[in-house]
C-alpha positions, 0 to 999 in steps of 0.5 A: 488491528493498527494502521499503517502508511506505506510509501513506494518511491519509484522511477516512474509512475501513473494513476492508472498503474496505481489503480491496477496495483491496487486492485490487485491488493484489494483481490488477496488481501484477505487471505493475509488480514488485511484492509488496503483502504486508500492511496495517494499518487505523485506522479511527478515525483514518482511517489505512492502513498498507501494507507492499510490497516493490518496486524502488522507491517510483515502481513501489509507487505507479504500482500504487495509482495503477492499482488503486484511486487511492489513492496513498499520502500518504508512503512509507518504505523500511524495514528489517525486524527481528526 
């Protein structure tokens, strides 16, 4: 599976919201094959960051789509480093 990172830019946003979202990704996201692992919030600048490994970019969106609706305004497939 490859690893992506989305990034949502919203007009406003919270910790708590995102937490929820989250949760909800972690409830179905196996019925698409894929592993929401972390995320990160700017609440400041209204951004969310989410790091997903996947199959591919469609099924880390198709489970944001389902979860929550709030899919991802881009998303790059990354490569870890140490």
């Amino acid at each position: 599976m490859a690893l992506f990172m989305d990034m949502h830019q919203l007009d406003a946003v919270s910790m708590d919201a995102v937490r929820q979202a989250h949760s909800a990704d972690l409830a179905i996201q196996h019925e698409h094959g894929v592993d929401y692992q972390r995320y990160w919030v700017d609440e400041a600048q209204g951004k969310v960051f989410c790091l997903v490994e996947a199959p591919d970019a469609e099924s880390a969106t198709a489970v944001h789509r389902a979860a929550h609706g709030l899919v991802a305004d881009a998303i790059f497939q990354v490569q870890e480093g140490v």
